[in-house]
Legacy VTK file of the C-alpha trace (Angstrom):
# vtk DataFile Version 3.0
C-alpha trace
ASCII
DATASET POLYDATA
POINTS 611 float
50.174 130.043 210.759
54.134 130.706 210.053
54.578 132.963 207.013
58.054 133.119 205.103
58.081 134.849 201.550
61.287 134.064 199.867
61.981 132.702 196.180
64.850 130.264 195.963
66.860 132.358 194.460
66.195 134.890 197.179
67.517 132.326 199.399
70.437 131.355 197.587
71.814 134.761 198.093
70.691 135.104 201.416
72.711 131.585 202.583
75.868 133.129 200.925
76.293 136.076 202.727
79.200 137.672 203.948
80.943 135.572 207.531
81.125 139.191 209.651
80.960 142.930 208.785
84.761 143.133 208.424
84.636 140.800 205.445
81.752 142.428 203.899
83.389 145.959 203.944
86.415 144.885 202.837
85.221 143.219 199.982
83.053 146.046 199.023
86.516 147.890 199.210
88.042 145.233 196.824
84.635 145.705 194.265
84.718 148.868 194.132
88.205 150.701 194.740
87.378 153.625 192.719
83.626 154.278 193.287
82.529 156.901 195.285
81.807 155.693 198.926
80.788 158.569 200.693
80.207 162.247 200.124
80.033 164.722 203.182
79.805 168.451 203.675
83.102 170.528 205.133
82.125 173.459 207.863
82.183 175.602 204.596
78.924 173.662 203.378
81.225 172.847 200.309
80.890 168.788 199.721
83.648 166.508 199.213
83.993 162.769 198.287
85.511 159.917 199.444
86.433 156.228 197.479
85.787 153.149 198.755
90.039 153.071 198.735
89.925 155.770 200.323
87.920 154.929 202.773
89.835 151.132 203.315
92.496 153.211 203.801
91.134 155.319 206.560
89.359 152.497 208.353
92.521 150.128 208.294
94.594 152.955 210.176
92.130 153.690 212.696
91.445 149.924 213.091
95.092 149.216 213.684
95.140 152.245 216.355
92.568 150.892 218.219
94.178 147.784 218.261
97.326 149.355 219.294
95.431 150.871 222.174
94.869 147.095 223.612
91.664 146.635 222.309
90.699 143.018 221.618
87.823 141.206 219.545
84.522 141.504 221.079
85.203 144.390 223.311
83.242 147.302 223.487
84.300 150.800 222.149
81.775 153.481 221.845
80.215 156.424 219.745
78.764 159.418 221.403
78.379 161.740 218.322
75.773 162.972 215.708
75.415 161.371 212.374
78.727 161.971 210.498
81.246 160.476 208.333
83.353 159.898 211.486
80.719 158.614 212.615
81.034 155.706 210.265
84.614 155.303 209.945
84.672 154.738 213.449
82.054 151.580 213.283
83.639 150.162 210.584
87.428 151.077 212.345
85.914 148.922 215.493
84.948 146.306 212.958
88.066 146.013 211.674
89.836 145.903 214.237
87.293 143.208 215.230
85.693 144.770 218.493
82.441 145.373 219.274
80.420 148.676 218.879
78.249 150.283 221.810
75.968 153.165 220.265
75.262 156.235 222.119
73.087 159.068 221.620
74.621 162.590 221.743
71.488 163.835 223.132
71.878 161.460 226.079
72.257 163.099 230.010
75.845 162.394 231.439
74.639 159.897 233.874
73.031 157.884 231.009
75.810 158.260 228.932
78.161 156.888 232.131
75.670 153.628 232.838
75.723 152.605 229.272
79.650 152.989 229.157
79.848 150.728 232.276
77.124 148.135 231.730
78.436 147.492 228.500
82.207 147.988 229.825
83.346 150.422 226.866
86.877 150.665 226.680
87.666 153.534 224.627
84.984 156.144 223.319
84.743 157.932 220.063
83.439 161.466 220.762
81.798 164.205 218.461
83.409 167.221 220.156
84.063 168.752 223.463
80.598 168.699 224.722
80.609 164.854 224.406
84.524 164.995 226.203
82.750 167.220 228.980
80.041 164.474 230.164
82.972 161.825 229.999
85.494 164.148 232.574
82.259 164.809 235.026
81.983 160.969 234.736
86.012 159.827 234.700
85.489 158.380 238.408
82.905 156.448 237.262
84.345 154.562 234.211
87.343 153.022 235.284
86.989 150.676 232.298
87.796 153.540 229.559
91.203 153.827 228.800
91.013 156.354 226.192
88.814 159.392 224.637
88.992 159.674 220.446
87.471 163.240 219.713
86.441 164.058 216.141
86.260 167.834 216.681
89.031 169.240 218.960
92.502 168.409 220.621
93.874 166.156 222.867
95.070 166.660 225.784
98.548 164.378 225.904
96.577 161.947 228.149
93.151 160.490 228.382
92.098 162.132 225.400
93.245 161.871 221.585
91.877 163.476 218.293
90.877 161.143 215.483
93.853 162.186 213.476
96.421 161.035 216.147
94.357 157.455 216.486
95.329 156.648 212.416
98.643 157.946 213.063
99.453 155.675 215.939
97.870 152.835 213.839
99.788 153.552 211.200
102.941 153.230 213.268
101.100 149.593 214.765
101.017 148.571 210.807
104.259 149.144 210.136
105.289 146.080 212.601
102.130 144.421 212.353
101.070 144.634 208.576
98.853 141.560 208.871
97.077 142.619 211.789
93.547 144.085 210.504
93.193 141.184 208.187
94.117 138.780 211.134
91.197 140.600 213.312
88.441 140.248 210.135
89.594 136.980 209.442
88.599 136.017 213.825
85.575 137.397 213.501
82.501 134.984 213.040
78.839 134.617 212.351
77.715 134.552 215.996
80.482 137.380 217.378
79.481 140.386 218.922
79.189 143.275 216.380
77.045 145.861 218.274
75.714 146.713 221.328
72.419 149.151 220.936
71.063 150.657 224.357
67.251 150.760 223.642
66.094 154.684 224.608
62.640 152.975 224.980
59.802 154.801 226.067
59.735 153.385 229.809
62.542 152.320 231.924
66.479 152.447 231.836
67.628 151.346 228.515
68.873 147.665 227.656
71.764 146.689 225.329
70.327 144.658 223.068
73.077 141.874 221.523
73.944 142.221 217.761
76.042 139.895 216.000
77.685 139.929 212.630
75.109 137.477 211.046
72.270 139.546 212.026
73.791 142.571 210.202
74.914 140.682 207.135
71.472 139.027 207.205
69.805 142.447 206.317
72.523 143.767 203.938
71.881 140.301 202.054
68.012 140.533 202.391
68.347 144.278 200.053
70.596 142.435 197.979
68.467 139.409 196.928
65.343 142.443 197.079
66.756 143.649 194.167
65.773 146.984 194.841
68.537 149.167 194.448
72.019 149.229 192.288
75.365 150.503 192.990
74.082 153.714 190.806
71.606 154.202 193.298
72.629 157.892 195.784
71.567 157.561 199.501
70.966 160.854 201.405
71.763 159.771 205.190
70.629 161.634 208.328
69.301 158.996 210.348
71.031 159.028 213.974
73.612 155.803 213.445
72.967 155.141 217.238
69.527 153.668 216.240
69.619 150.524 214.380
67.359 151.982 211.457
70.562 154.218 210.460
72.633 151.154 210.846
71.154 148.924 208.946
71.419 151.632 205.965
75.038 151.599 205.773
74.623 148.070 206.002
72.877 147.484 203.142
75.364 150.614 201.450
77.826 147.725 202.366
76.166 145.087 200.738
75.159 147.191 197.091
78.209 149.114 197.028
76.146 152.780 196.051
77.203 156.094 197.392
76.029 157.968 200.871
75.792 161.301 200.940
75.878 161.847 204.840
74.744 164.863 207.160
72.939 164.440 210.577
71.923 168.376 210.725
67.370 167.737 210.697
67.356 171.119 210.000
69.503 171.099 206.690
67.651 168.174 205.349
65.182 169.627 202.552
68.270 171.851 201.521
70.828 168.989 201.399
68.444 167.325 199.481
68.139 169.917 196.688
71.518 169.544 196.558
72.318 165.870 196.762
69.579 164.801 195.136
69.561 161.406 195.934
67.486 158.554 194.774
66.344 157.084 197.897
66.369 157.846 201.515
65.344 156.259 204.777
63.557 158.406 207.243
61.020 158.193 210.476
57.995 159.430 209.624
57.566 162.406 211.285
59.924 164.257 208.437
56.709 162.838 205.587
54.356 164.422 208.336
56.320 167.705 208.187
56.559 167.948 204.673
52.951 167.037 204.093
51.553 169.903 206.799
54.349 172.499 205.013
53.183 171.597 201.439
49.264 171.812 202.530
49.693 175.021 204.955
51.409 176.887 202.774
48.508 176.190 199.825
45.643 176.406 202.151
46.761 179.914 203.331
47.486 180.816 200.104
43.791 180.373 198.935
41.905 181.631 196.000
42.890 180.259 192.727
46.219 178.256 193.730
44.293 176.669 196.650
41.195 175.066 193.850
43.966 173.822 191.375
45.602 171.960 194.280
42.403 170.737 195.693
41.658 169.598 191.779
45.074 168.067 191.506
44.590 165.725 195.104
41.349 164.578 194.040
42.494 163.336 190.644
45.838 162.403 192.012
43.812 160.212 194.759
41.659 158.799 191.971
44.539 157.720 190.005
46.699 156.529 192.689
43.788 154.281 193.576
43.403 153.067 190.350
47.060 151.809 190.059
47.118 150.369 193.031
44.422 147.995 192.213
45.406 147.105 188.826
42.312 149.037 187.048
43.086 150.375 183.389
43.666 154.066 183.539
41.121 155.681 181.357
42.684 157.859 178.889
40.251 161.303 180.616
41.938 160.115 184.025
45.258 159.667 182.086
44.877 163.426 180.648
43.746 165.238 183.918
46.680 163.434 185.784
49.243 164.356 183.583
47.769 168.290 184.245
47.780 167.524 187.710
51.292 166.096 187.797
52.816 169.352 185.540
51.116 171.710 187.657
51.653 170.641 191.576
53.098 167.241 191.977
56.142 167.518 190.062
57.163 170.602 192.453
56.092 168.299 195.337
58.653 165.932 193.694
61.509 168.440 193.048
61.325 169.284 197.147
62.976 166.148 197.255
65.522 166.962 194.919
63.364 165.880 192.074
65.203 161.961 191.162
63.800 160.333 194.136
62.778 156.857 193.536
61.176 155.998 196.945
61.132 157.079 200.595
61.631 153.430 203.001
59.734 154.207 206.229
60.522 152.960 209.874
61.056 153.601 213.729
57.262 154.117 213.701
54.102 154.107 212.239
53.474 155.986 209.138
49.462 157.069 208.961
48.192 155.787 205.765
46.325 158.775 204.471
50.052 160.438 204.259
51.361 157.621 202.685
48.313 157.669 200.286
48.912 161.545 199.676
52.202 161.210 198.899
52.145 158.262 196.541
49.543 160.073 194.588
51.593 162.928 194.329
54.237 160.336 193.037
56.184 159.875 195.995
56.364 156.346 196.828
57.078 156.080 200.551
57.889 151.978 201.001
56.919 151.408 205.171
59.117 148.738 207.108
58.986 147.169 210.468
61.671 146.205 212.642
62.729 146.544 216.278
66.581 147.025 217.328
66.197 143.514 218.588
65.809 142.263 214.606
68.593 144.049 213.822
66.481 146.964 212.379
64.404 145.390 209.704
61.939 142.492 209.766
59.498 143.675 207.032
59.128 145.904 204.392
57.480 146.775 201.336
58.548 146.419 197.441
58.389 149.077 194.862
56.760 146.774 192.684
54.644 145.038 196.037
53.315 147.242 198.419
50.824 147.633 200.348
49.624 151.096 202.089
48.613 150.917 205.606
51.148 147.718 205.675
54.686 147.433 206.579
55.509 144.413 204.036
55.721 141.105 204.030
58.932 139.199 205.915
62.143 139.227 204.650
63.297 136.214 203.031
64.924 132.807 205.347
62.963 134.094 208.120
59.420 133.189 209.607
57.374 135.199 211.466
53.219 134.418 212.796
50.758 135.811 214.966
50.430 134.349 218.619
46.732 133.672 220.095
46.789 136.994 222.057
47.302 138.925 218.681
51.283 139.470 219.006
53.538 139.756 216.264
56.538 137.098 216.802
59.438 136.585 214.540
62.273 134.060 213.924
65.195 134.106 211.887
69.413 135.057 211.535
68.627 139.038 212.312
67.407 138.485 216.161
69.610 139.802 219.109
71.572 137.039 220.847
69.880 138.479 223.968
69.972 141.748 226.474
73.522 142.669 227.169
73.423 141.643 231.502
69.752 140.942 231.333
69.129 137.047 231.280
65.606 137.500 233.187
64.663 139.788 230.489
66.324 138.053 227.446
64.674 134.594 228.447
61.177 136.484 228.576
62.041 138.245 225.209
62.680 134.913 223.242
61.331 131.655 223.357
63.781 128.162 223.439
62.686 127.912 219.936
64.279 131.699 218.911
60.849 133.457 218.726
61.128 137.010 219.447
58.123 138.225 221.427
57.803 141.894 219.465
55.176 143.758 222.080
53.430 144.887 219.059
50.145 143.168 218.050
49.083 142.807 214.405
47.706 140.724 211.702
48.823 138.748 208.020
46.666 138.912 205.384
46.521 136.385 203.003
49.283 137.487 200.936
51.924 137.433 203.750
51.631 141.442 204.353
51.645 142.327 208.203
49.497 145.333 209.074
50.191 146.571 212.572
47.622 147.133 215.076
49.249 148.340 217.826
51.298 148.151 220.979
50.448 145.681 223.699
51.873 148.091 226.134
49.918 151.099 224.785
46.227 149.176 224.178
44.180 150.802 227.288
40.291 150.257 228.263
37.937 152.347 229.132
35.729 152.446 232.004
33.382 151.189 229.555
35.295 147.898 229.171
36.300 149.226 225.531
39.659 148.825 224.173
41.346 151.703 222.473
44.360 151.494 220.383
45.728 154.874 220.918
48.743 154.592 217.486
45.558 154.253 215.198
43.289 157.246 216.235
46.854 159.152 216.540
47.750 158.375 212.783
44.227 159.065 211.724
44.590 162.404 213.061
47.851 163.243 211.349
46.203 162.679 208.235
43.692 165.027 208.458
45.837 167.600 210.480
48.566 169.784 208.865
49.185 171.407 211.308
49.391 168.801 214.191
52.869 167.545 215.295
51.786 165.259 217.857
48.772 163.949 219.843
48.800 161.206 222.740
45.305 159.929 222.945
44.280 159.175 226.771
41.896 157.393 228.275
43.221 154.244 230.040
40.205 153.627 233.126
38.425 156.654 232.098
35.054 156.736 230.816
35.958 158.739 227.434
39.037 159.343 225.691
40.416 162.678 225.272
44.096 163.932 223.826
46.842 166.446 224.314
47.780 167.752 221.160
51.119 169.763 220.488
51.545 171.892 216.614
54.941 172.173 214.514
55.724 175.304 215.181
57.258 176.172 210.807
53.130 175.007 210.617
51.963 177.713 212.987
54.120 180.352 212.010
52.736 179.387 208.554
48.797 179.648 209.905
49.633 182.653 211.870
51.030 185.072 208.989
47.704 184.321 206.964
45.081 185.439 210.102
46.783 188.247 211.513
49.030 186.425 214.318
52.351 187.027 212.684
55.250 188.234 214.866
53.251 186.478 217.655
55.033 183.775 220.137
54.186 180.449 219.411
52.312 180.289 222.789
49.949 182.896 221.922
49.106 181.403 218.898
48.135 177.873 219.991
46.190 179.389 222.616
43.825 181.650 220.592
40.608 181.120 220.321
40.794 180.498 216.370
43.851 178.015 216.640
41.521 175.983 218.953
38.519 176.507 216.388
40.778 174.900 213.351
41.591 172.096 215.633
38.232 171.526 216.868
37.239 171.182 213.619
39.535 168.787 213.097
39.089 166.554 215.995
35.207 166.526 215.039
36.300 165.736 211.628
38.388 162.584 213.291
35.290 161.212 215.905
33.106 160.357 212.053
36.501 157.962 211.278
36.408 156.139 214.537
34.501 154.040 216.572
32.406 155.842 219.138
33.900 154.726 221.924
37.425 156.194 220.841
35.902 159.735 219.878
38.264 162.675 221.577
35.498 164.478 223.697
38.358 167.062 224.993
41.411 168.069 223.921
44.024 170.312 224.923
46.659 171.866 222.659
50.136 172.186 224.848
52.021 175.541 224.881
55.374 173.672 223.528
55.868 170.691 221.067
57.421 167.445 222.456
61.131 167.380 222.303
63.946 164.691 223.052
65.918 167.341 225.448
62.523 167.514 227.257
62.799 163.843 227.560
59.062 163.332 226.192
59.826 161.679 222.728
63.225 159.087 221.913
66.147 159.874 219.601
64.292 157.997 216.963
60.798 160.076 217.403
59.169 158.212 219.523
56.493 159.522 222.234
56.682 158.815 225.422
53.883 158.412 226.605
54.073 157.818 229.694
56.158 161.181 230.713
53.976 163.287 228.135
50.962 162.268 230.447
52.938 162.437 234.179
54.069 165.933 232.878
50.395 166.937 232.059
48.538 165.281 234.721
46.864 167.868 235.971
44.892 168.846 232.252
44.387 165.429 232.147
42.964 164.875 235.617
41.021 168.352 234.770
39.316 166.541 231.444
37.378 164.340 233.617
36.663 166.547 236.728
LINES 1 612
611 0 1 2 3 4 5 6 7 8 9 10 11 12 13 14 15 16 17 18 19 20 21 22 23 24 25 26 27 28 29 30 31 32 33 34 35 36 37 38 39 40 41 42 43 44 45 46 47 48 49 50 51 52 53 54 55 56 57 58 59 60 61 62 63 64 65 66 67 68 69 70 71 72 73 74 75 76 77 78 79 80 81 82 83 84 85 86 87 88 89 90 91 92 93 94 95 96 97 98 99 100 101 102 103 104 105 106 107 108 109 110 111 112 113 114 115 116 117 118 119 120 121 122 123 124 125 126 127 128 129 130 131 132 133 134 135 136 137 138 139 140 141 142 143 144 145 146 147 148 149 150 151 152 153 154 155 156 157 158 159 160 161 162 163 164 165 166 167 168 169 170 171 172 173 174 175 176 177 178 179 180 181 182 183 184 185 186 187 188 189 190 191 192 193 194 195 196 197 198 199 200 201 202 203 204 205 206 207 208 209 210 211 212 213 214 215 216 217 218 219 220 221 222 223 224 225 226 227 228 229 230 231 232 233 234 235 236 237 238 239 240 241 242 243 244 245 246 247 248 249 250 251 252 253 254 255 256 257 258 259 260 261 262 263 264 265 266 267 268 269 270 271 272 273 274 275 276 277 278 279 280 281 282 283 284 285 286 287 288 289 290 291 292 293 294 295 296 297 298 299 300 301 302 303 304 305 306 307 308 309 310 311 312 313 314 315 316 317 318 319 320 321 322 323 324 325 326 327 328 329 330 331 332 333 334 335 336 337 338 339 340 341 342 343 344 345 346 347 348 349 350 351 352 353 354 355 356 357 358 359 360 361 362 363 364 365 366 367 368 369 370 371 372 373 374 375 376 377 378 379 380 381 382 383 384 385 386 387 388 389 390 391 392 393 394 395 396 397 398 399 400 401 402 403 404 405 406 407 408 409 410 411 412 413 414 415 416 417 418 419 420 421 422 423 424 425 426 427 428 429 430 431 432 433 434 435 436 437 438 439 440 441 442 443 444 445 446 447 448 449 450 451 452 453 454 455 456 457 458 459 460 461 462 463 464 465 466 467 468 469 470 471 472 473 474 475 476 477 478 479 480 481 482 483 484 485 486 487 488 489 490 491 492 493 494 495 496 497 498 499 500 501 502 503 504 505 506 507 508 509 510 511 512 513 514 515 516 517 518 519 520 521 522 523 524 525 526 527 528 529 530 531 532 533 534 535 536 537 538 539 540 541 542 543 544 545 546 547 548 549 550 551 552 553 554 555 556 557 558 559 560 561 562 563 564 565 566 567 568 569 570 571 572 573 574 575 576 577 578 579 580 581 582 583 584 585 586 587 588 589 590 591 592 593 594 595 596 597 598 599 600 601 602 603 604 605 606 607 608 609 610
């Protein structure tokens, strides 16, 4: 069965959208001249604002000066840098001047950062600062193709390398001879041109470029549009890394509404920026709800005594009430009266670490566990969960604040199809697909189907309402010995829900003849733990090593085997002496576990489970 959910008016202003991402900047620019565009912290922490003039104005220089540089439409110029404003006036400079972006991590080793540069044959690179220059100079010999180095923070050095301020100065200089030029580029640039080139980190293998054109970007900014979900008077707080296509489709859709973006990459400033921005919606992967959910119930459960009852009290009510809404019960005027308690007393300060005017949370990059998501919408946080891959151009589905459903990621978004194949796997059709792996036709013909079916790897189900609930990966599904399979993303999420303390587990068990888990803890959640039973000052080692760390966990692992099938119960666990880190290379960018190095890199506990 192919499900679409669209009205016609949906439709309508999905059909009308914008011809490339040029044209829908600059007409955002047009819309709304004197708006605020952007706001962005200086190194003083002090925030400043920029129109979307202001920020025409920028783009068109920089545009022009990479046009001066020789670049032409559809080649590649690349980003190595954190999430920034730069950051964005660079992709919408390479827009403008009608050339193609290539995204790359700043996390990424110097020998992935040269492959990408040459298999997608970059021509000039945009770089954060001089630690981004420094993998580029150990690489020159290698990338023959790049004929110039933009640095955001730092010099140049006369040559190969310029800073961002001489790049709008020399196309400032190109304007003045070539006024036309930038609307000349936009005006080129069509539907089915290349807009941006994403290398996949994946969780196996080197990474692909996966194929982006202008429609499938406009296609998503349109889809939030006819969504009717947020207003120019909406505030976005940004930190999503703009190298993954879940930050990119954000400023997207920023393009499409026309609200303001408060942007800063820094993870670790994010609850403060918050306080200040205070924004009314914001995308994020869910490991930042996990983290605030173990934080909020640590710090309460060590607390104890009288504070610990009232916010025990306030979850069950606030579970009893969610529950109620969300099947369309009357709320009984008791249930009414102990909610509103509830709410004054401990979700309202739940709300207000969030900057207190958030409207909703929109989920993605990964599966959100839906006893979080159920926790934090009855502490009146709606988190909205999406799906997407880069090769949809981010989204695919998501969830409405007036028609959601937890444990789902939404239904489809409206003029495309998507249906379930006979082996269980999740394909989709519509504008947003990739055009194809950048130098991979083996791998793009396997990936889509001569009808434009993109085979997804993930395997799910559509109710009857057209909401997909995702089941798991057909890459990560394992048997036992047994001849029992085990979706490992389930019994994971179950655990986070019960586990405050937990910041990830990889469940294991593929050929064995029980499954077992290695489990890593946040380490703000230990130091929590460890100041209320007489660990503090301790090393984060000796903590998760004790014997009463293992006790707590224990406990809840046993609590986890009564919410799963037998055959999927953890009978052994170990709890590793470091959490899982991208510059360890065992999760992605985008929070994402590898599994496969997590379990080469602990082979020998895992061998030892089954000895």
């Amino acid at each position: 069965m192919t499900v679409t959910v669209a009205t016609p008016e949906q439709l309508e202003i999905v059909q009308d959208r914008a011809e490339s991402l040029g044209a829908m900047f600059f007409s955002r620019v047009a819309q709304s001249a004197e708006r605020e565009a952007f706001r962005y912290p200086d190194e003083n922490e002090v925030w400043h604002s920029l129109t979307w003039a202001e920020t025409g104005k920028r783009v068109t220089s920089l545009g022009a000066g990479l046009v001066s540089l020789g670049i032409e439409p559809e080649e590649r110029v690349a980003i190595a840098s954190g999430t920034r404003l730069e950051w964005i006036l660079a992709d919408l400079a390479i827009v403008a001047a009608g050339a193609a972006t290539t995204t790359v991590y700043p996390t990424t080793m110097a020998d992935d950062v040269a492959y990408i540069l040459a298999d997608s044959d970059s021509r000039v690179v945009f770089a954060e600062d001089d630690e981004q220059v420094a993998k580029l100079r150990d690489k020159h010999s290698e990338l023959p193709s790049i004929i110039k180095v933009v640095v955001f923070d730092g010099e140049g050095d006369g040559d190969w390398v310029i800073s961002f301020d001489e790049l709008a100065a020399l196309g400032d200089a190109y304007l003045a001879e070539h006024p036309e030029v930038i609307e000349e580029r936009v005006a080129a640039s069509k539907r089915d041109s290349l807009a941006t080139l994403i290398y996949t980190s994946g969780t196996t293998g080197r990474p692909k470029g996966v194929r982006l054109s202008h429609d499938g970007w406009t296609y998503e900014g349109a889809v939030m549009v006819a969504a009717g979900i947020l207003s120019e008077d909406d505030l976005q707080f940004l930190w999503l890394p703009m190298a993954h296509s879940f930050g990119k489709v954000l400023l997207t859709t920023q393009l499409a509404i026309g609200f303001a973006t408060a942007i800063d990459g820094r993870v670790p400033k994010i609850v403060e920026n918050l306080a200040i921005v205070k924004p009314t919606f914001m995308g994020a992967a869910p490991r930042i709800f996990e983290k605030a959910y173990g934080r909020i119930v640590g710090m309460t459960e060590s607390e104890g005594g009288a504070k610990l009852k009232i916010f025990k009290w306030a979850e069950s009510v606030g579970l009893e009430h969610s529950r109620a809404v969300r099947s369309g019960k009357t709320i009984s005027p008791v249930l009414k009266a102990k909610h509103a308690v509830a709410d004054k007393l401990v979700f309202s300060k739940v709300r207000d670490r969030f900057g207190g005017r958030v409207r909703f949370f929109i989920s993605g990059a990964a599966a959100l566990s839906p006893d979080i998501a159920e926790w934090f919408h009855s502490a009146g946080v709606l988190i909205l969960e999406g799906y997407g891959l880069t090769e949809t151009s981010a989204g695919a589905f998501v969830n409405s604040p007036d028609n959601f459903k937890l444990g789902s990621v939404g239904t489809p978004f409206p003029g495309s199809e998507a249906k379930i194949a006979e082996d269980g796997e999740v394909l989709i059709k519509g504008p947003h697909i990739m055009r194809g792996y950048h130098n991979l036709d083996t791998e793009s013909a396997s990936a889509l189907t001569s009808e434009g079916w993109l085979h997804t790897g993930d395997e799910g189900r559509i109710d009857e309402d057209g909401f997909l609930f995702i089941t798991g990966r057909k890459k990560e599904l394992f048997k036992t010995s047994g001849g029992k399979y085990v979706a490992p993303p389930h019994i994971e999420g179950t655990f986070k829900g019960i586990s405050s303390l937990t910041s990830q587990i990889v469940v294991h068990g593929n050929d064995r003849n029980f499954c077992t888990a290695l489990i890593t803890l946040d380490p703000d959640a230990v130091n929590e733990w460890a100041g209320h039973h007489g660990m503090a000052g301790k090393s984060y080692a000796e903590i998760v090593s004790s014997p009463e760390m293992n006790n707590v966990i224990q406990g809840q692992i046993d609590e986890l085997n009564t919410k799963i099938n037998r055959w999927e119960t953890i009978k052994k666990f170990a709890i590793l002496d470091h959490d899982l880190s991208v510059e360890s290379g065992e999760i992605t960018p985008s929070m994402k576990v590898k599994r496969n190095v997590v379990e080469a890199n602990n082979k020998e506990i895992l061998d030892g489970f089954y000895a």
